[in-house]
PDB file of N, CA, C and O in Angstrom:
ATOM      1  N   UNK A   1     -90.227  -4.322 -65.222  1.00  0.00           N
ATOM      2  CA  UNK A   1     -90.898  -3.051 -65.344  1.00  0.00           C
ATOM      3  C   UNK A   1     -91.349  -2.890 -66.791  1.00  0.00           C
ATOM      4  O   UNK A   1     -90.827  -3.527 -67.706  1.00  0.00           O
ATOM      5  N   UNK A   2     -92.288  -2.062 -66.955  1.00  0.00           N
ATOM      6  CA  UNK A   2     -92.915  -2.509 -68.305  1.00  0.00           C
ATOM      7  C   UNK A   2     -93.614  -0.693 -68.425  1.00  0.00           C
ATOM      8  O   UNK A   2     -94.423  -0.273 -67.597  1.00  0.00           O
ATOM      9  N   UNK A   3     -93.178   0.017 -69.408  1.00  0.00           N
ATOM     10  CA  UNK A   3     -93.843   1.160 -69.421  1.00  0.00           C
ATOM     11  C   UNK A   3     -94.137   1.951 -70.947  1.00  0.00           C
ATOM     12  O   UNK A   3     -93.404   2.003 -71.934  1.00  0.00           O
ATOM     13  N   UNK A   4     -95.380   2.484 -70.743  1.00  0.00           N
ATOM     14  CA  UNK A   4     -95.701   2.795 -71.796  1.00  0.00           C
ATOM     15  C   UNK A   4     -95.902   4.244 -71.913  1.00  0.00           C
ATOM     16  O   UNK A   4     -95.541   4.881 -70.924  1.00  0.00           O
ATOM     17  N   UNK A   5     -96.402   4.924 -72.908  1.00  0.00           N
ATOM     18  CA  UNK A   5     -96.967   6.356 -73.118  1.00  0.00           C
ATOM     19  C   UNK A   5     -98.114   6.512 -72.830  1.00  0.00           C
ATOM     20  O   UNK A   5     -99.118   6.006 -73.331  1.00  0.00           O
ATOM     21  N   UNK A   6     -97.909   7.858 -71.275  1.00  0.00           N
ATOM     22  CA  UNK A   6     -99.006   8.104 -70.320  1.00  0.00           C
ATOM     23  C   UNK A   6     -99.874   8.386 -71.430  1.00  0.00           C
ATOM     24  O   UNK A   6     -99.658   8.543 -72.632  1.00  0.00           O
ATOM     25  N   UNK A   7    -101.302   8.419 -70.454  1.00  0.00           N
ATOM     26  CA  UNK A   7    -102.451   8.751 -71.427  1.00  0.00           C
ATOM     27  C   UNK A   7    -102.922  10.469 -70.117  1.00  0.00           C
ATOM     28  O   UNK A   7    -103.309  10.641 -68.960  1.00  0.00           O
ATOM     29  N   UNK A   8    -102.655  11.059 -70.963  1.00  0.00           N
ATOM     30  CA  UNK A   8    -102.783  12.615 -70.218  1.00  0.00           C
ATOM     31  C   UNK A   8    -104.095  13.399 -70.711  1.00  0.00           C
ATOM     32  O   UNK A   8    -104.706  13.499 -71.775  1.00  0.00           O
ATOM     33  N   UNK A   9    -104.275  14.108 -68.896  1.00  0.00           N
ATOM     34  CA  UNK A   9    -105.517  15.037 -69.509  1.00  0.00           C
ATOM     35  C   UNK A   9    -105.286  16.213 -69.623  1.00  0.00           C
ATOM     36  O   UNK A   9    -104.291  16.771 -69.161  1.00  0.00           O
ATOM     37  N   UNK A  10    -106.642  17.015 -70.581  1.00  0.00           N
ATOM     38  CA  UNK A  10    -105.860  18.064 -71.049  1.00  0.00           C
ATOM     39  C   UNK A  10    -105.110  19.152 -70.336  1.00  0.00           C
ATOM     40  O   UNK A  10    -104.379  19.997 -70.853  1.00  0.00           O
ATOM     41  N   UNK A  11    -105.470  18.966 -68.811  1.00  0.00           N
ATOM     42  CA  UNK A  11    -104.152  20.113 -68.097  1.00  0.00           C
ATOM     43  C   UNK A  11    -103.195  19.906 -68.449  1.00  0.00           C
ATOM     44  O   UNK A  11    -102.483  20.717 -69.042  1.00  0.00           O
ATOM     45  N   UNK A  12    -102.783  18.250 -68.061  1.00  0.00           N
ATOM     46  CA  UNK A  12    -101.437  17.631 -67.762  1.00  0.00           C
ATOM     47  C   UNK A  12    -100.585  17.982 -69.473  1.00  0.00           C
ATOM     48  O   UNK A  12     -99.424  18.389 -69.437  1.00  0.00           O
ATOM     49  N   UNK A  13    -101.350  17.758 -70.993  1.00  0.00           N
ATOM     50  CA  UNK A  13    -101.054  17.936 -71.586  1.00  0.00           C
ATOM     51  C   UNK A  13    -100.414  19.623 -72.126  1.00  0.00           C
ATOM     52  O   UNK A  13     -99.612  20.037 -72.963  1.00  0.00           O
ATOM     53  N   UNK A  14    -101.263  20.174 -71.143  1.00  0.00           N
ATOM     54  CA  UNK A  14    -101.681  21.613 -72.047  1.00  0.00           C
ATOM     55  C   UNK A  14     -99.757  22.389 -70.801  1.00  0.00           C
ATOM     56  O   UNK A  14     -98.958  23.280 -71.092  1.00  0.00           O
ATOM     57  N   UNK A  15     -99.825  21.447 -69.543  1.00  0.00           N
ATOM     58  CA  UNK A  15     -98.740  21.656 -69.592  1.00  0.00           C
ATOM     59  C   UNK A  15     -97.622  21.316 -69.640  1.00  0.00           C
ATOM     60  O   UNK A  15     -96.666  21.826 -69.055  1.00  0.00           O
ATOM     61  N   UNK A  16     -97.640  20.210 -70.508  1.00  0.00           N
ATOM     62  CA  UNK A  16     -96.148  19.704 -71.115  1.00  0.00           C
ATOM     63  C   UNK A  16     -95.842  20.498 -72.690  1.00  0.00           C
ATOM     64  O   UNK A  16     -94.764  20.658 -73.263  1.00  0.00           O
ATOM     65  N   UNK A  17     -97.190  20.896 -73.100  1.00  0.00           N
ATOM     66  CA  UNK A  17     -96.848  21.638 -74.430  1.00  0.00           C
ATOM     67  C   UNK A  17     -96.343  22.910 -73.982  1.00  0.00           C
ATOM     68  O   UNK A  17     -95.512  23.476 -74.692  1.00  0.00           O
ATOM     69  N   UNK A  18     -96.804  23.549 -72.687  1.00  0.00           N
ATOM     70  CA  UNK A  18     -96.001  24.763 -72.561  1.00  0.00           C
ATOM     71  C   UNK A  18     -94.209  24.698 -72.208  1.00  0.00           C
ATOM     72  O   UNK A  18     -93.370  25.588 -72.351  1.00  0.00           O
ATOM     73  N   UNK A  19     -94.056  23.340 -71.726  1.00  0.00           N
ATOM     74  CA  UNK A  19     -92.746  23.238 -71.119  1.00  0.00           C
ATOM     75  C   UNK A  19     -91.439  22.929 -72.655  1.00  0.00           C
ATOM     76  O   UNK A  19     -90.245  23.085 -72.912  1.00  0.00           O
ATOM     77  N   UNK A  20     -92.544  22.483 -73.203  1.00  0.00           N
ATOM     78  CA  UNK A  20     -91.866  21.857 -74.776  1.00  0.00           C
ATOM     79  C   UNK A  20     -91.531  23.646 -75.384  1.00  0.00           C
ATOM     80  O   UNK A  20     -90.441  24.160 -75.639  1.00  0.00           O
ATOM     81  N   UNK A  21     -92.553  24.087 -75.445  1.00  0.00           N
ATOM     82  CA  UNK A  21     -92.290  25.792 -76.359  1.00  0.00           C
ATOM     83  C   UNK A  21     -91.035  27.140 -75.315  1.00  0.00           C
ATOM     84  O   UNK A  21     -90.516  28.192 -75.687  1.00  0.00           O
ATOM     85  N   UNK A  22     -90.980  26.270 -73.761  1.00  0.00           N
ATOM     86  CA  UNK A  22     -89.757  26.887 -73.093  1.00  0.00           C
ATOM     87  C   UNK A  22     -88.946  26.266 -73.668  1.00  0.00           C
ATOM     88  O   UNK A  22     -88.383  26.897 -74.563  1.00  0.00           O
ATOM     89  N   UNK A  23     -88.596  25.120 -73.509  1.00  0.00           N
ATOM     90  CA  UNK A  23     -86.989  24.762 -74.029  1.00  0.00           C
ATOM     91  C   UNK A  23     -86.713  24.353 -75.396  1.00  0.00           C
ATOM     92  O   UNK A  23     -85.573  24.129 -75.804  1.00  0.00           O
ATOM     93  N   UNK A  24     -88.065  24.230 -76.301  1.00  0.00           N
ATOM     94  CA  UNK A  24     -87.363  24.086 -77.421  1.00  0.00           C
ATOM     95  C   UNK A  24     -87.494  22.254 -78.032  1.00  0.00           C
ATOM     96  O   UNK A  24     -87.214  21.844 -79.159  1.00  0.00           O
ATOM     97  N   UNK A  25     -87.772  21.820 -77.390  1.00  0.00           N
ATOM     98  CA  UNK A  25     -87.857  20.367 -77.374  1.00  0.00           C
ATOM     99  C   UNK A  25     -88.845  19.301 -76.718  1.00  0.00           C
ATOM    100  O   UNK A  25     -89.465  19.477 -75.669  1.00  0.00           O
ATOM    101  N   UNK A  26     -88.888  17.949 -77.675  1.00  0.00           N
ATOM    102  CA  UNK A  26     -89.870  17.445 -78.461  1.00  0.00           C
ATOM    103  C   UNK A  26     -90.132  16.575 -76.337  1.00  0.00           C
ATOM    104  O   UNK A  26     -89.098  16.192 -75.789  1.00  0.00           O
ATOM    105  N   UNK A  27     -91.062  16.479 -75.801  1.00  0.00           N
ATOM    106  CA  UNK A  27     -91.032  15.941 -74.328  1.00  0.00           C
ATOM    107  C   UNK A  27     -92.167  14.336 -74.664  1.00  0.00           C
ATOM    108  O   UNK A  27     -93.351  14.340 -75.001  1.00  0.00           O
ATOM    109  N   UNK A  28     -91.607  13.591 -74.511  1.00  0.00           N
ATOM    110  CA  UNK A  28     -92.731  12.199 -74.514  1.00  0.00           C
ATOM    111  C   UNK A  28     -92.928  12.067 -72.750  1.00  0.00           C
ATOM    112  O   UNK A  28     -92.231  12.451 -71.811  1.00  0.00           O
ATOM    113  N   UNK A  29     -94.272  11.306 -72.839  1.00  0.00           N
ATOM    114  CA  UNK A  29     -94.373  11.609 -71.358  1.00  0.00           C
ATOM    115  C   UNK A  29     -94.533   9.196 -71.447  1.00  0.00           C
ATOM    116  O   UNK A  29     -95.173   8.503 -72.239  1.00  0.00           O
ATOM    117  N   UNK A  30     -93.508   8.723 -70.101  1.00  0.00           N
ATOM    118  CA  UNK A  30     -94.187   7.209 -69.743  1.00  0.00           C
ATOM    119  C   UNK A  30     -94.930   7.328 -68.364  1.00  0.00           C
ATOM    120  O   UNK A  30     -94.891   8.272 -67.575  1.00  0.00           O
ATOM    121  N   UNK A  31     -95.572   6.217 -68.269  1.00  0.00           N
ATOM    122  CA  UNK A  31     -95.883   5.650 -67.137  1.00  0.00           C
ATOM    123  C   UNK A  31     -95.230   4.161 -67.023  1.00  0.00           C
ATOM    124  O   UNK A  31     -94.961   3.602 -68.086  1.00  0.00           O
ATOM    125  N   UNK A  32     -94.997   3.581 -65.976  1.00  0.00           N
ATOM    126  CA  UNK A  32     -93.986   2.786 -65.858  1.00  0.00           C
ATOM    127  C   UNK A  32     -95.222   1.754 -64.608  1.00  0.00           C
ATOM    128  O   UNK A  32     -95.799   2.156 -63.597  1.00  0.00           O
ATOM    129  N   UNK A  33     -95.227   0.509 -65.202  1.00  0.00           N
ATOM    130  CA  UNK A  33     -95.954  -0.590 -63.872  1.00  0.00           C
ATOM    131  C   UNK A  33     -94.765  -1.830 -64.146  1.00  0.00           C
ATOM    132  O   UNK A  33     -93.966  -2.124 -65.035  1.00  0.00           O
ATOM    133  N   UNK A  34     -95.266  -2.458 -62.528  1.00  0.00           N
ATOM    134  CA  UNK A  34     -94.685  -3.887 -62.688  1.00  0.00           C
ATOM    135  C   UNK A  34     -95.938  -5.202 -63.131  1.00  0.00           C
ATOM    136  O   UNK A  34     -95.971  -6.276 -62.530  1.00  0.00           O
ATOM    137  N   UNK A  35     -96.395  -5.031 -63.675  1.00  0.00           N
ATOM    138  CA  UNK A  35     -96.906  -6.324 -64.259  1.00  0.00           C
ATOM    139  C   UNK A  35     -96.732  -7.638 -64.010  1.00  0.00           C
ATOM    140  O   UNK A  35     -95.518  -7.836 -63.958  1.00  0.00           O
ATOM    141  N   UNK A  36     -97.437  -8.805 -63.801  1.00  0.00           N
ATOM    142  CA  UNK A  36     -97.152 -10.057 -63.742  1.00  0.00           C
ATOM    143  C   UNK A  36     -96.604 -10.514 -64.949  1.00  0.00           C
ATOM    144  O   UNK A  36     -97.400 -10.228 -65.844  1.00  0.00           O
ATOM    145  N   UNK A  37     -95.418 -11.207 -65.486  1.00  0.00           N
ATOM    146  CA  UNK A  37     -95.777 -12.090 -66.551  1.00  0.00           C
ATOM    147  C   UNK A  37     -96.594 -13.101 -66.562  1.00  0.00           C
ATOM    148  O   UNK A  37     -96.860 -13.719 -65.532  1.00  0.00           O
ATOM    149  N   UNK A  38     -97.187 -13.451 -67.948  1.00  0.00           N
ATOM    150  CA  UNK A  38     -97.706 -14.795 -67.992  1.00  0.00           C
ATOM    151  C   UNK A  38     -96.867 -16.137 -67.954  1.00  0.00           C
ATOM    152  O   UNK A  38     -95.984 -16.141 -68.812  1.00  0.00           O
ATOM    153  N   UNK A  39     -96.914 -17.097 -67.297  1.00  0.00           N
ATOM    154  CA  UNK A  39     -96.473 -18.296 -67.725  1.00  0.00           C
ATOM    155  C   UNK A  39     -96.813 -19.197 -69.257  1.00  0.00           C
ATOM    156  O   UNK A  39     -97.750 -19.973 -69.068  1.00  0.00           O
ATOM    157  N   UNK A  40     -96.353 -19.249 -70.468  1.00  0.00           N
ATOM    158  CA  UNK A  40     -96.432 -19.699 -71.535  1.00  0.00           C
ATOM    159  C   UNK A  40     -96.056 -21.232 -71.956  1.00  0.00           C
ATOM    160  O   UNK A  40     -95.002 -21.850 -71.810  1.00  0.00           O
ATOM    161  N   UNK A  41     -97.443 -21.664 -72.596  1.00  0.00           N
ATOM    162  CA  UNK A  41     -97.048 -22.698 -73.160  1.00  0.00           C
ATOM    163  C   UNK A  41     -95.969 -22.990 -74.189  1.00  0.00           C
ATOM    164  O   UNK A  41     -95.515 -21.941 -74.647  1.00  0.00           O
ATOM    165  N   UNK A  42     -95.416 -24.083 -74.694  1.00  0.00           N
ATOM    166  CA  UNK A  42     -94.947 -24.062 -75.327  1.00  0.00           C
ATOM    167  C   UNK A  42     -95.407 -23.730 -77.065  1.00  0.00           C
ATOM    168  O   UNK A  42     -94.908 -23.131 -78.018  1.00  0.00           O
ATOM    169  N   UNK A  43     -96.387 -24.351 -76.840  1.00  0.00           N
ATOM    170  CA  UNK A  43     -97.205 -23.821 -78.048  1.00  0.00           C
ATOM    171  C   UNK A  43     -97.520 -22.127 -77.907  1.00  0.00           C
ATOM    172  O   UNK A  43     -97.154 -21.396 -78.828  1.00  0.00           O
ATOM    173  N   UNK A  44     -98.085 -21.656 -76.933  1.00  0.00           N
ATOM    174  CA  UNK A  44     -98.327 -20.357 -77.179  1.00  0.00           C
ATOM    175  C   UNK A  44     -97.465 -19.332 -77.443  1.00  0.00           C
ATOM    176  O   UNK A  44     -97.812 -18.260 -77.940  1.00  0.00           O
ATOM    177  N   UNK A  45     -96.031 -19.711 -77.033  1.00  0.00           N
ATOM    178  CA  UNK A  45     -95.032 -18.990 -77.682  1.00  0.00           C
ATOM    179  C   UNK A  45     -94.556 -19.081 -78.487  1.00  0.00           C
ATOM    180  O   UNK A  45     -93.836 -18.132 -78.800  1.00  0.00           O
ATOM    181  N   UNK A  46     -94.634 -20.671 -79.694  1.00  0.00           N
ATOM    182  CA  UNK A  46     -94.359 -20.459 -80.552  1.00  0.00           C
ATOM    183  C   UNK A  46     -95.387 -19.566 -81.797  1.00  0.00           C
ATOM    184  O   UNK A  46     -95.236 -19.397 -83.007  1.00  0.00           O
ATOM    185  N   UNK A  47     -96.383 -19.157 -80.886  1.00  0.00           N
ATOM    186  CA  UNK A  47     -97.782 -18.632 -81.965  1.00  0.00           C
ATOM    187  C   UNK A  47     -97.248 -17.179 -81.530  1.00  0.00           C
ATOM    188  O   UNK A  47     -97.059 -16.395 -82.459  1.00  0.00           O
ATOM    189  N   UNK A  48     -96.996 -16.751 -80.289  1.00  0.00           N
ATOM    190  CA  UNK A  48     -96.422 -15.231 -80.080  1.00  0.00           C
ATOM    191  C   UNK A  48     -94.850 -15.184 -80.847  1.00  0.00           C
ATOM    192  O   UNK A  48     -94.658 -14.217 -81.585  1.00  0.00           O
ATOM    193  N   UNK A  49     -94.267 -15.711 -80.766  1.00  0.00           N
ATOM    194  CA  UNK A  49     -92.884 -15.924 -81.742  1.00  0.00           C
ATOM    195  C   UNK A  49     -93.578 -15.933 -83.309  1.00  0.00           C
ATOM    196  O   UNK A  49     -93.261 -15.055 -84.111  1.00  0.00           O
ATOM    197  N   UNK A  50     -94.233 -16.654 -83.548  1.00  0.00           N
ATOM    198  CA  UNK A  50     -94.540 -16.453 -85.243  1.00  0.00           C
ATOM    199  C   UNK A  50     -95.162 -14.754 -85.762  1.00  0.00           C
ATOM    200  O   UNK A  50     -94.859 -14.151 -86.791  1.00  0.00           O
ATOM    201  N   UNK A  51     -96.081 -14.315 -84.673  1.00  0.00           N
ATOM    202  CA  UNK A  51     -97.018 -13.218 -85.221  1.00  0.00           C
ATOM    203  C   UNK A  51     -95.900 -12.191 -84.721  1.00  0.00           C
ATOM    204  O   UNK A  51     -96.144 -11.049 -85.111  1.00  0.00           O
ATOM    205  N   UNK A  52     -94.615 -12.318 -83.877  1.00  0.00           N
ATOM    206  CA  UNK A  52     -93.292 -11.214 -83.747  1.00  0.00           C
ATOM    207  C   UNK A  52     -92.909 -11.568 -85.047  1.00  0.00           C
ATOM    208  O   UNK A  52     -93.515 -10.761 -85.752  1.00  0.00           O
ATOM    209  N   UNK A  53     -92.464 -12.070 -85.543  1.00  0.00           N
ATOM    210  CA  UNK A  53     -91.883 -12.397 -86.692  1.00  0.00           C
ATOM    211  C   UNK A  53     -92.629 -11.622 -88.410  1.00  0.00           C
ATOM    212  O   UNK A  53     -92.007 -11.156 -89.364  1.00  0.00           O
ATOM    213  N   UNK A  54     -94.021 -11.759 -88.217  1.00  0.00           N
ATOM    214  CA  UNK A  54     -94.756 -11.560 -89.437  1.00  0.00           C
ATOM    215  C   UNK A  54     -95.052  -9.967 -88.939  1.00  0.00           C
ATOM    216  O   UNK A  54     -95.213  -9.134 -89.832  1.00  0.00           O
ATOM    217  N   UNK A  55     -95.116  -9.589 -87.709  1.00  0.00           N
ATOM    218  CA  UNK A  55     -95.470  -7.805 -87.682  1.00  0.00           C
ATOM    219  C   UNK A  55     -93.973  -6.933 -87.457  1.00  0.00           C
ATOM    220  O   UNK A  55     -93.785  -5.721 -87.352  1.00  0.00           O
ATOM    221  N   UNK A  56     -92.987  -8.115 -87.432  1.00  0.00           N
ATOM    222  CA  UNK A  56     -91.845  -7.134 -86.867  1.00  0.00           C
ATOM    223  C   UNK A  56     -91.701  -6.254 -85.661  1.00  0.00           C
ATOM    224  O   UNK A  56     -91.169  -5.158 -85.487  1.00  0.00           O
ATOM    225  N   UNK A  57     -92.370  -7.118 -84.857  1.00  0.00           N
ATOM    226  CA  UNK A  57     -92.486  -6.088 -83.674  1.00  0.00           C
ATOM    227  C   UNK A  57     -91.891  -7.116 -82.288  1.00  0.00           C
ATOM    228  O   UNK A  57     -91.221  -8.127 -82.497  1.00  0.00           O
ATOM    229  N   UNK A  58     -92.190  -6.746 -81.192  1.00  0.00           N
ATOM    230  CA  UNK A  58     -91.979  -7.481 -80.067  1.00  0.00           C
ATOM    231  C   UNK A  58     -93.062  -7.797 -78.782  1.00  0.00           C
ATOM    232  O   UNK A  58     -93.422  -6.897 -78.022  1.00  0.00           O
ATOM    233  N   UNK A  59     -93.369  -8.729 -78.697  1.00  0.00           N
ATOM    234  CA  UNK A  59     -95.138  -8.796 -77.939  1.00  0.00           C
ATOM    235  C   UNK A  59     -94.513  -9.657 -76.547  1.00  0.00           C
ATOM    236  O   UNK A  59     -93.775 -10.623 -76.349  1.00  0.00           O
ATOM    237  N   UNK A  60     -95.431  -8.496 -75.594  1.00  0.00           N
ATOM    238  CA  UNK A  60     -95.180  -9.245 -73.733  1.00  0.00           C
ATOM    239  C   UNK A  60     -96.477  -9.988 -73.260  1.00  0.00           C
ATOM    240  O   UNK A  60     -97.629  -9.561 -73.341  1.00  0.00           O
ATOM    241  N   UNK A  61     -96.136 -10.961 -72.845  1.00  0.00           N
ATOM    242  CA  UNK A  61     -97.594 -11.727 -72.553  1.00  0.00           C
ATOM    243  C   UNK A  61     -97.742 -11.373 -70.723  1.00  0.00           C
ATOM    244  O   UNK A  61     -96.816 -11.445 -69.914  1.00  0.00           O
ATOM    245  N   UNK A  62     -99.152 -10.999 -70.437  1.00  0.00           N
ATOM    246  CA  UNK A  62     -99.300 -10.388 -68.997  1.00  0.00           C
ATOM    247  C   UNK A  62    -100.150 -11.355 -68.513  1.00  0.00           C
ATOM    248  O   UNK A  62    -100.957 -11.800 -69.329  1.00  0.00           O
ATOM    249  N   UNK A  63    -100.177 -11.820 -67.327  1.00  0.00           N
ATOM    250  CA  UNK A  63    -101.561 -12.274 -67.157  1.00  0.00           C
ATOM    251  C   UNK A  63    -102.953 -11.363 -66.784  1.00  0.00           C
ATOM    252  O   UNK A  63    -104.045 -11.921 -66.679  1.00  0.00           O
TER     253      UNK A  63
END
């Protein structure tokens, strides 16, 4: 499962900001898919392993 931060329109937004000013607190909204992984070469993961390494981050390969 693989999920990220919905991309909302302005209803959907206009009412999570009202639900945030009821209780007081900060609301992130995901959406959640199952995705294929990619199958990776050996080389291509060591090029996705190097550019995790130099951005400090963590990268999913999809097909």
């Amino acid at each position: 499962m693989f999920c990220n931060a919905s991309k909302l329109d302005n209803q959907k937004l206009d009412a999570i900001k009202a639900l945030e000013q009821e209780l007081g607190k900060t609301l992130v909204a995901y959406s959640c898919s199952n995705p294929e992984p990619s199958i990776l070469s050996d080389a291509e993961l060591m090029k996705i392993k190097s550019l995790e390494e130099k951005l400090a981050v963590t990268l999913v390969a999809f097909k």
